[in-house]
N, C-alpha and C positions, 0 to 999 in steps of 0.2 A: 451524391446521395449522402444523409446523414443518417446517425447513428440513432437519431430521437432521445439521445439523452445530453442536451443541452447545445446543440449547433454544429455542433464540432464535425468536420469532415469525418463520415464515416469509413468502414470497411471496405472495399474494391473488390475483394473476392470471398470466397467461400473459405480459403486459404485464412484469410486476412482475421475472416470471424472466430476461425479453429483457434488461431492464435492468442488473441482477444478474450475469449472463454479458459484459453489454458491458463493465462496469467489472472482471471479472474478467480475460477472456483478453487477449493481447497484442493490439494492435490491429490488424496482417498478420490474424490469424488471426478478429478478428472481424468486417472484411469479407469474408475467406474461407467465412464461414461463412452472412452477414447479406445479402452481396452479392447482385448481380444485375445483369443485362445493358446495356449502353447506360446511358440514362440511368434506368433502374428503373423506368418507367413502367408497365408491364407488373409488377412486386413493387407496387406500388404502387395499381394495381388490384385485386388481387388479395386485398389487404383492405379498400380501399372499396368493393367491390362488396356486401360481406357486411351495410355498413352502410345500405345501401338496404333491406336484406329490414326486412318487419316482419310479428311473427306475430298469428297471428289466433286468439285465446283461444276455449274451449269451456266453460261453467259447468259445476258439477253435476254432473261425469263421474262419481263413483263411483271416483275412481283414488285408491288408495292408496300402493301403493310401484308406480313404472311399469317396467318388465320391457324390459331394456335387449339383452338375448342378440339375437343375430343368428346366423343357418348360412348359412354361407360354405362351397363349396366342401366337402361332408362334415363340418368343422370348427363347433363350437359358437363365440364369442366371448363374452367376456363383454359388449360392448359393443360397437359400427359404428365404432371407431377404434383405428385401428394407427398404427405408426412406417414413416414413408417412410425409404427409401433416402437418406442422406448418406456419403459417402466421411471415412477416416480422425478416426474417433470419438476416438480418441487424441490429436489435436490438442485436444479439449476437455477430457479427463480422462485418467488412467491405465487407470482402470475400462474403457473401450473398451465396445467392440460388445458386453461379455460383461456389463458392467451395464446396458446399454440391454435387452439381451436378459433377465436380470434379474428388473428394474423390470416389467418387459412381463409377462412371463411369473406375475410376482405376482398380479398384476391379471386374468389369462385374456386378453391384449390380445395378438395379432399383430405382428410385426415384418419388414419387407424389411431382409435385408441389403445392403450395394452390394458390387460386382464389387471397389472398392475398398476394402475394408473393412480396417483394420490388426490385424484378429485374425485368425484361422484360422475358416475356416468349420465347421471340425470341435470347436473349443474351442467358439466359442460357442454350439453347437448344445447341448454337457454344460451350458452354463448357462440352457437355455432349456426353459420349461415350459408354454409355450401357442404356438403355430405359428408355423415360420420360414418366409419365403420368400425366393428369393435374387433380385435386383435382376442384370439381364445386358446387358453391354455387346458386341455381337459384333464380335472382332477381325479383321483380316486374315486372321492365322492362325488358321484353325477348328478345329484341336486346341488352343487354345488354350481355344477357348470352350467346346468340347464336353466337357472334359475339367471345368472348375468347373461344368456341369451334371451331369455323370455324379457330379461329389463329393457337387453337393450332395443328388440324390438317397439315393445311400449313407448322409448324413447324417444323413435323415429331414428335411429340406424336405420344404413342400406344395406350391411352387407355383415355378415361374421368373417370374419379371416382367419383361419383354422391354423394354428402353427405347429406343425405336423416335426419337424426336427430338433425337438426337444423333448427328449425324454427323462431326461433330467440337464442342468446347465454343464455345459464345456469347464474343464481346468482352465481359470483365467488365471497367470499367474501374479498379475499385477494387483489383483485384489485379494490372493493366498499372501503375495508378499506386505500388505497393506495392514491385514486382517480386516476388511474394509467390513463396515456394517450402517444399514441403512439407517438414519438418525431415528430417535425414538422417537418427534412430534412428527413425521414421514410414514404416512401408513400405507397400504393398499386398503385403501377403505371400501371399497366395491367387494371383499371378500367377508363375511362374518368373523368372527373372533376363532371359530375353530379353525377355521379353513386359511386363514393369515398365522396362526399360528406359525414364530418360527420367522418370517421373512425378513429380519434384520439380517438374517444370514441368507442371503437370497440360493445357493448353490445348495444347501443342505434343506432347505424347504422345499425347493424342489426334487430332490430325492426322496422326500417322504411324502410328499403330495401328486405328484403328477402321476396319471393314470401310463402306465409302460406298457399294456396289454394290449392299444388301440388296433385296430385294422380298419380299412376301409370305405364300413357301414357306419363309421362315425359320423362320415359328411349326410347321411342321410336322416340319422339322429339327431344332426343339429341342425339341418333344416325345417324336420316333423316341428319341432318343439318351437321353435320361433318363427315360422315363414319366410325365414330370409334366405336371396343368396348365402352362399358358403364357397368363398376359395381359399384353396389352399395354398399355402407358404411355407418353403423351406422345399423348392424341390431343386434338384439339380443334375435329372436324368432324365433322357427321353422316355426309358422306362415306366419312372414313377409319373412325367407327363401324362402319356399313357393309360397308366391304373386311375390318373386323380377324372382325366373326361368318362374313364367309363363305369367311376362311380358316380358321377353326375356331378362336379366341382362346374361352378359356375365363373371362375376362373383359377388363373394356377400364378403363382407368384416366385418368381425364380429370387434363389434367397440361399445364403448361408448363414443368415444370423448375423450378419455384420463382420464373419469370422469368428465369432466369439462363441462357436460350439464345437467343431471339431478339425483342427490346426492340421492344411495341409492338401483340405478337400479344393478343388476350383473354383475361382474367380467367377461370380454371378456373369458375366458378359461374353465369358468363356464357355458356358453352357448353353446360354442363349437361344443361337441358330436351331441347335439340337431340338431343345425344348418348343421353342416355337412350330418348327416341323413336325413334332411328333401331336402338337395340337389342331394341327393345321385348320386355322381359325374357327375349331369348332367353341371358343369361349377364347375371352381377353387372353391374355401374356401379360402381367408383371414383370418390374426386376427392381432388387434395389440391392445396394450395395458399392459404396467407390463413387457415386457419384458426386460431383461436388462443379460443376461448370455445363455452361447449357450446350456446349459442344458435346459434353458425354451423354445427354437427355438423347441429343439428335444420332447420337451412334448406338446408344439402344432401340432407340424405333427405326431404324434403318434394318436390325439384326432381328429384329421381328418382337420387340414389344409394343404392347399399347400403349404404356403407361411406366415410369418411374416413380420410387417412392424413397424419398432420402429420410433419415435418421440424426444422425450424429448431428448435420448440420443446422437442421433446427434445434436443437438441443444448444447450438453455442451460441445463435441467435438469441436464445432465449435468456443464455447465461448472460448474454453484454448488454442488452436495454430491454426485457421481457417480450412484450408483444411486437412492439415497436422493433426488434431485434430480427423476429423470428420474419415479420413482413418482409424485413430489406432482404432478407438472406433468398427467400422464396422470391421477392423482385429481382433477383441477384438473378435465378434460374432463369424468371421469364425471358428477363430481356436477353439475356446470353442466348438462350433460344431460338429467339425472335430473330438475333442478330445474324445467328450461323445458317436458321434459313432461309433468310433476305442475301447474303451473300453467298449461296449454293443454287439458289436461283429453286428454292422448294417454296411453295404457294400454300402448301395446306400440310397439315402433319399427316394425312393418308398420301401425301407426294415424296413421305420420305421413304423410300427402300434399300435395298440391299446394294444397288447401283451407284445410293449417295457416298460409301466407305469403300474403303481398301484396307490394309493390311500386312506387312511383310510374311511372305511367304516362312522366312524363315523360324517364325512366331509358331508356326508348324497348328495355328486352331481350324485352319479351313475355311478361313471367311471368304476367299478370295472365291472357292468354288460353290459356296453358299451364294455371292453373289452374284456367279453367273451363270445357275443354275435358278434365282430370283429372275435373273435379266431375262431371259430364256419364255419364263411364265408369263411375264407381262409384254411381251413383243407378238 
């Protein structure tokens, strides 16, 4: 594979990319982008977790090329991985949210955009060719929020993705220690001039902008007003599983923010099982977080997601050859994907379950009885 920026033997891993973008972008911007809450603890788990799973091989299968489509919400995919939400794609590349969008869309691959996004929700919609969703932070002011819903309907978004654990941003220390500030040609241009007011400082912008009061009748608010699905993101309880089906979330997105809100809480993959059960397929299952290899895709849909949604790593795709970057990085997933379940002997991604992983016991998450309490259901 190359790189598309002039021949050269590209990247090999998602690892390979991290690396590639750290040596590229300013260093403000690539703990802006790398970072995470406190002292990372919680980033930090979130891909050693993934190193505990180990899969459990099937001989013989009969599988040839394994069939990777997922239906999502009406929508076909080519694959169970999308791009999460990051704010101000322009800080990594020129290319913006419009090559992320792209890259994506080459591939049949899904993209959230964020509330912050530095392109126009309506430009990058002209560059997208497999499904937008917009990523929603709700403000104080509720024309404010109602109004980038209602856009991005008109759009042709599929979905709002409601981000429910942020109430204001997490103590990152890495951009306290930086004083990092968003470049001044770097706008959130989707937001009016009152409502952007302030996000050079993105952590104190949102202390004085983001609505704290929510409960929720929000998801139902932001469905009245734009006709879309709404799922929710940033949950990481059975609980709040729970509260999001029976106020009508049309899916639930297991999320910590990348770590980067509050230092300490669990590992997305770690909640998983829980969350999945507590939905029990009455709407999709999300996760993102940690992942970065298509053996970790294959051990979330095993633990009962639908779907993953990675971040960071399009973001450094993006930094090392723009669009052309963000593709291989997303080719990077498929084929790892493709690969782990042609030798696991899984035929279709609704063939991966709970039976494909194991776990050391001593890991003390319970996956071992998660999966044979799955094995149990389908025999």
């Amino acid at each position: 594979m190359t790189d598309g920026g002039g021949g050269e033997a590209g990247p090999l891993s998602l690892a390979d990319y991290a690396d590639r973008a750290r040596r590229t972008l300013p260093a403000d911007v690539w703990d802006f982008i790398a970072g995470g809450a406190g002292d990372e603890r919680t980033v930090a788990a979130n891909r050693a977790v993934f190193d505990t799973v180990r899969l459990r091989t099937r001989v013989l299968a009969g599988v040839e090329e394994p069939d990777l489509t997922v239906r999502v919400l009406g929508d076909t995919w080519n694959a169970p991985i999308g791009v999460a939400p990051l704010a101000y794609h322009e800080l990594a590349h020129p290319e913006g949210e419009t090559g992320v969008a792209k890259a994506a869309g080459e591939l049949g691959l899904p993209v959230v955009v964020s509330t912050f996004a530095s392109q126009t929700l309506e430009r990058i919609a002209a560059e997208a060719s497999a499904p937008l969703m917009l990523q929603l932070y709700v403000f104080r002011d509720w024309p404010v929020t109602e109004a980038l819903a209602r856009r991005a309907a008109a759009a042709g978004y599929r979905a709002l993705v409601l981000t429910v654990d942020t109430p204001r941003l997490g103590r990152r220390l890495r951009d306290l220690r930086n004083a990092f500030r968003v470049p001044s040609h770097i706008r959130p241009v989707n937001l009016d001039a009152q409502a952007n007011g302030g996000t050079h400082h993105p952590a104190e912008h949102s202390r004085q902008a983001f609505d704290k009061r929510l409960d929720w009748s929000v998801v139902d608010r932001l469905r009245a007003v734009s006709g879309l699905p709404v799922l929710v993101k940033g949950l990481l309880t059975a609980e709040d599983a729970a509260a999001a089906v029976a106020a009508g979330a049309d899916g639930v997105l297991v999320s910590n923010h990348g770590g980067r809100q509050l230092d300490g809480v669990p590992s997305t993959l770690e909640v998983l099982p829980e969350v999945a059960a507590a939905v029990d397929g009455r709407c999709p299952v999300f996760l993102d977080g940690g992942v970065r290899r298509g053996a970790d895709v294959f051990a979330a849909l095993a633990l009962g997601a639908t779907a993953v949604f990675v971040g960071r790593p399009a973001m450094y795709g993006l930094a090392v050859s723009g669009a052309a970057g963000v593709r291989c990085v997303l080719s990077l997933l498929v084929e790892e994907l493709a690969e782990t379940m042609l030798l696991t002997g899984r035929a279709a991604v609704d063939r991966i379950d709970a039976t494909a992983v194991s776990t050391g016991r001593a890991v003390g998450f319970g996956w071992d009885d998660h999966r044979a309490a799955r094995s149990k259901e389908t025999t």
